[in-house]
Residue, then its C-alpha position, 0 to 999 in steps of 0.5 A: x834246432x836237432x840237437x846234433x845241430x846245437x851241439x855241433x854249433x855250440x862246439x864250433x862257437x867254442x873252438x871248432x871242436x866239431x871238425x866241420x861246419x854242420x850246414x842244410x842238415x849235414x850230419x858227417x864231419x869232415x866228409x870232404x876228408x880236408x881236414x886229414x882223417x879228423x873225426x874219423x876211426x881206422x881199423x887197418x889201413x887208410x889214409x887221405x890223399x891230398x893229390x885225388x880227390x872228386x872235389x876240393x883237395x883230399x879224399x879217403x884212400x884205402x890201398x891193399x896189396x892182398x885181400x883183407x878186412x879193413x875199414x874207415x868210419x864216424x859214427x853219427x847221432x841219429x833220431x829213431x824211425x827217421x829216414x836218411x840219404x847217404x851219398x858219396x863219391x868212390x873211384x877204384x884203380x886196379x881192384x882184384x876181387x879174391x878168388x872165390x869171394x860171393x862179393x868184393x870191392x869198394x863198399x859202404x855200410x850203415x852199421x845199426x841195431x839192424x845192419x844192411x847189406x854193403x852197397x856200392x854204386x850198384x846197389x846192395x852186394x853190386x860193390x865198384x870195382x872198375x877202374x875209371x872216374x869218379x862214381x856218385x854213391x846215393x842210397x836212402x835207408x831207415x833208423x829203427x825205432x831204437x837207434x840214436x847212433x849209426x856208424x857210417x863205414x867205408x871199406x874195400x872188401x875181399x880185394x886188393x887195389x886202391x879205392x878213393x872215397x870223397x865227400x861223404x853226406x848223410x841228410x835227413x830226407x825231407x818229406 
């Protein structure tokens, strides 16, 4: 058993301290956001929508009037040199991208000792911005040979709009 799995386990055998079940490798807790903003940091604004969601009854919303930096994220053990799936689920409604911006919208980013480039449905830079359903996110990246914690983030960058993100999974990719 990893040891992200035992202690996830340990803690849920003593109270449910985790924030959600760890199961088929799971890495993020409260990815479905069911249990409001639980083991998640706001820097900004964000907040959970009980009344949108891809699947369930809650999603991640993050609404902005005018165009600035605000970002939700968890930050996850990793094992060094390993290769992950990242996937998620983003709807956006009337996202404006600032005038002027080399990118904007909704985005995700894997925060490491080496960064990579925002992404969004589109691949790296190619950020959502159209309004309509939901949109399945997919992408497989790599932890360096040092990195034991990444921060999984999620914004709406150099835009203002609503975006909605939903359940929200990193998997350890099998070979």
């Amino acid at each position: 058993m990893k040891r992200m799995d035992f202690v996830c386990c340990l803690l849920l055998m003593l109270g449910g301290l985790c924030g959600a079940e760890v199961k088929n490798g799971e890495m993020v807790r409260n990815g479905d956001f069911e249990n409001g903003l639980e083991n998640w940091t706001v820097k900004g604004v964000g907040s959970v929508d009980r009344n949108v969601s891809s699947s369930g009854k809650a999603s991640l919303c993050i609404s902005l009037t005018k165009p600035t930096w605000q970002r939700v994220f968890q930050q996850i053990e990793v094992e060094p040199s390993t290769e992950y799936q990242l996937e998620y689920y983003v709807k956006c409604e009337n996202v404006k991208p600032q005038e002027k911006a080399r990118y904007a919208g909704a985005a995700s980013w894997i925060s490491m000792k080496k960064y990579l480039p925002h992404q969004g449905s589109g691949g790296p830079w190619k950020l959502d911005t159209a309004d309509g359903d939901w949109k399945k996110v997919s992408y497989k990246f790599k932890t360096g040979p040092e990195d034991k914690t990444i921060s999984i983030q999620f914004q709406l960058c150099n835009a203002s709009g609503k975006i909605w993100i939903d359940q929200v999974s990193v998997t350890p990719v099998k070979k």
